[in-house]
N, C-alpha and C positions, 0 to 999 in steps of 0.2 A: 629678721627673717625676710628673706625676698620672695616674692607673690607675683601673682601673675598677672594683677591687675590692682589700682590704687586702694586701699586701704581707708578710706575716711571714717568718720564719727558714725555716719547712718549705715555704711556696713558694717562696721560692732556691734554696733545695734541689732543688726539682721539676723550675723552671727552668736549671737547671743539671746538673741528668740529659740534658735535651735538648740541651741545647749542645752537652754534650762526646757525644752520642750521632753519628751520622749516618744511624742506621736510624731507623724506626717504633718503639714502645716500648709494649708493654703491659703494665696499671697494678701491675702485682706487679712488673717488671724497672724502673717508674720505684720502686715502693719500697725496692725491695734498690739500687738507685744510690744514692737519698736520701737509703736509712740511717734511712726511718721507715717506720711500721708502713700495711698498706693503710688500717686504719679512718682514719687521717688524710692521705691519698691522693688518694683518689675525691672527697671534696668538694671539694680544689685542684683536680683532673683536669677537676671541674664545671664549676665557676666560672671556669676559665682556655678552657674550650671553648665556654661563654656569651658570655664577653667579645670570642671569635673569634680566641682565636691560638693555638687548639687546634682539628684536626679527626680525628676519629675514625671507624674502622668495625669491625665484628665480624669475624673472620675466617671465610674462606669455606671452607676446609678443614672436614670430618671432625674434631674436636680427637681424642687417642687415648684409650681409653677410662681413665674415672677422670674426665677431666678435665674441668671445664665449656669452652666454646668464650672466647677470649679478643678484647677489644676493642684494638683498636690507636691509639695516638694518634700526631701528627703535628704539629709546630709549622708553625702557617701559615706565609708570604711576612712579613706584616705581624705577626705574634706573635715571630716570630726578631729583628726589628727591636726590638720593643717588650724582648723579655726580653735578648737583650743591655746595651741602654740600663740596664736596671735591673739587672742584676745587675754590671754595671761600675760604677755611680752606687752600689749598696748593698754592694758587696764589693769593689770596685776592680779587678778585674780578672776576666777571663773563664776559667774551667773549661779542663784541657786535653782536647782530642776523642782519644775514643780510635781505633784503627786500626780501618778497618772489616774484617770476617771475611777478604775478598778481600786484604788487605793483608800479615796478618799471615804470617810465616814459617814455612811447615811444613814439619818437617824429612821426609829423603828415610829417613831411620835413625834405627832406634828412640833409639840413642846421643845423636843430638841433641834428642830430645823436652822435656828440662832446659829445655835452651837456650828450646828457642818456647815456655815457658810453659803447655806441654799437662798 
């Protein structure tokens, strides 16, 4: 598959934060998914929101104090398309998605907190 921009190891990576995601993602929660550091983040983040299978906005919320305000990214229609293809073609198979918040099991007592992973 030809792309519009180089392909490395930490962009599968990036690619594949979003796969197994089903929210939005901003660029410090794509690099703790990655498992690399932001200085080499933000220029994939770049470069894959150039190419248009990323779209991004600032949040609109107040961030709480400390914090600077965070950017959100988004894998387009056609970017989910494009980065499946390649990260199936470059790794062989696809990421598994994790459960979204809504999904997951929270328990009724504190006793089961083990259990759901809290």
């Amino acid at each position: 598959m030809r792309t519009p921009f180089r392909i490395t190891a930490a962009t599968l990576d990036v690619l594949e934060a979003f796969l197994a995601s089903r929210d939005e993602l901003h660029g410090f929660a794509v690099a703790r998914a990655a498992g690399k550091a932001t200085g080499s983040i933000y220029p994939i983040l770049g470069r894959l929101e150039q190419a248009g299978w990323l779209i991004s906005h600032w949040e609109t919320e107040n961030p709480s104090e400390g914090r600077p305000r965070r950017r959100f990214y988004t894998l387009t229609p056609d970017g989910t398309e494009q980065a499946r293809a390649v990260v199936i073609e470059r790794r062989g198979k696809l990421p598994s998605p994790h459960l979204p918040p809504s999904a997951k099991p929270w328990p009724a007592f504190g006793f089961l907190t083990r259990w759901a992973g809290a």
